[in-house]
N, C-alpha and C positions, 0 to 999 in steps of 0.2 A: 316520650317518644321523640326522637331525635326531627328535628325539619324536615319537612318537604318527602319524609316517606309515611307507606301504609302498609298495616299489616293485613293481610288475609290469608285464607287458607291457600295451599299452593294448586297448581290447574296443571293437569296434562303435559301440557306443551312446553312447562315451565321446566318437567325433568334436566333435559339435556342442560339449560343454564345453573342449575343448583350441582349438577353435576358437574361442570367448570367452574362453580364456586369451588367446591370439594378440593378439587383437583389441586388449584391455585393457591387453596389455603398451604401444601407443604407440610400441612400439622395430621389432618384426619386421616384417617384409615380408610382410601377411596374405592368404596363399593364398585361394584360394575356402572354403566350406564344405565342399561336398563334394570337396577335395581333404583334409583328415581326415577325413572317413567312413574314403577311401579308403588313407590312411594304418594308420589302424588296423585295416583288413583286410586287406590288402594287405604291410603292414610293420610289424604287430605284434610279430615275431621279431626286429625290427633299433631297436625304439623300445623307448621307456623313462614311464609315467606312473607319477605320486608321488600316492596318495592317503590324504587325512587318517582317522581316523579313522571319520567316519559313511560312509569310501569315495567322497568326492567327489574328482575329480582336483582339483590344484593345484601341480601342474608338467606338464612330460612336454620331451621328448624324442625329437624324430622320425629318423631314420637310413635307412639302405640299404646294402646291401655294394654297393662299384662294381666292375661287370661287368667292368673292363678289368684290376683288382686284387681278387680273388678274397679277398684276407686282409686287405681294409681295409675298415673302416667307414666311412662317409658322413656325417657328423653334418650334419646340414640344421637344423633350427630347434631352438634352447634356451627354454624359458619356465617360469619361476613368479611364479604368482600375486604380485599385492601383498602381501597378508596372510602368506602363506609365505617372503617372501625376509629375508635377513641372518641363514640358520639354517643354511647352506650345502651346502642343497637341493642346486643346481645340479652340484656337485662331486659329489655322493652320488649323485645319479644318472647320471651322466657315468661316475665310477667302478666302477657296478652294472648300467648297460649295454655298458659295454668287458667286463665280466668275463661278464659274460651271454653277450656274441657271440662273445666267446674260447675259453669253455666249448662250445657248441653248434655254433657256424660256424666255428670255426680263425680269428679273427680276431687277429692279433697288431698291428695301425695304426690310427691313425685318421684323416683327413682331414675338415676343416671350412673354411670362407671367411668371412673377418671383414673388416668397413671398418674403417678406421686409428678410427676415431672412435667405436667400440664398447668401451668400455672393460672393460666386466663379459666380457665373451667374451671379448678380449684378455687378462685377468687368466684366467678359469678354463682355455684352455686351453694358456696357458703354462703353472699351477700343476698340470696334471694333469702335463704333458711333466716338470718337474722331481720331481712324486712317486713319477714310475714310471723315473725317472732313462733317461726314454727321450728321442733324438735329436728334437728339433724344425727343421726349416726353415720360413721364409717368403720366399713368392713371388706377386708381382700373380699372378692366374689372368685377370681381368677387368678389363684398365683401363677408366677411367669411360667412356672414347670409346666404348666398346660397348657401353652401354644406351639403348634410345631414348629416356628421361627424360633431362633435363637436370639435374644436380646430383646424380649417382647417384655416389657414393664408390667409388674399386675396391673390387675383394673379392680382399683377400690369403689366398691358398691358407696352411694351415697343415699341414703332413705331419709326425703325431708318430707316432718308433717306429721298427724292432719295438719292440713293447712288449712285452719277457720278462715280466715278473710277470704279464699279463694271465690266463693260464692259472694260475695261483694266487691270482687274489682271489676274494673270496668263499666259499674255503673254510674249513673252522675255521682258528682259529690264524694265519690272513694276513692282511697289514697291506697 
């Protein structure tokens, strides 16, 4: 975990700022506003914010367990901040949320959807798949023909896991 930040779940109030993460990033696909409100109250048990010291968010991590697989997480959007990144936030919190929802919800997988052309996501959740020395597949979920935007990239489904360790991070002594 990178200096002088904390991870916890995200609060209320925190929407509006994870939502000018979003924004800021240039990269993600920015949801409404109040679709983080509604994140953060809603799916505070299955997200993840990274805040600096005076307590300002400057990552976060939004998720969901999917109704159809009870023991997999959802990884929906990754962000940190400009000023936060190359200190390998991203991982730390990805890490600190898997072990989170493993601990609390029996979560042993994770699933997320990345376009070929993401390359920071492409690298963090292959490099989690090889930490936890868990099984990674990829598969189109979305080919581009099915978004009504024109120039929409697929979104290649990532399915890592079970992930054994997950129930042992975050405790003393595990790596």
């Amino acid at each position: 975990m990178p200096e002088g930040l904390i991870l916890d779940a995200p609060r209320l109030e925190e929407g509006a700022a994870l939502w000018r993460i979003a924004r800021d990033s240039r990269t993600l696909d920015l949801n409404s506003s109040y679709s983080y409100l509604l994140w953060c109250r809603d799916f505070a048990a299955t997200s993840v914010v990274a805040r600096d010291a005076g307590g300002e968010p400057v990552g976060f991590i939004t998720g969901y367990v999917r109704p159809a697989r009870p023991r997999t997480l959802v990884v929906w959007q990754v962000a940190v901040d400009e000023a936060a990144r190359g200190r390998g936030l991203a991982a730390a919190m990805l890490d600190g949320l898997a072990a989170r929802t493993a601990r609390e919800l029996g979560v042993d997988g994770i699933e997320t959807t990345v376009t070929p052309d993401n390359t920071p996501s492409n690298r963090l959740f292959t490099s989690f798949a090889e930490r936890h020395g868990a099984a990674l597949e990829k598969e189109v979920l979305f080919d581009a023909g099915v978004f009504p935007e024109s120039g929409h990239e697929p979104e290649v489904l990532y399915r890592i896991g079970p992930v054994a360790s997950l129930a042992d991070m975050g405790r003393p002594g595990a790596h």
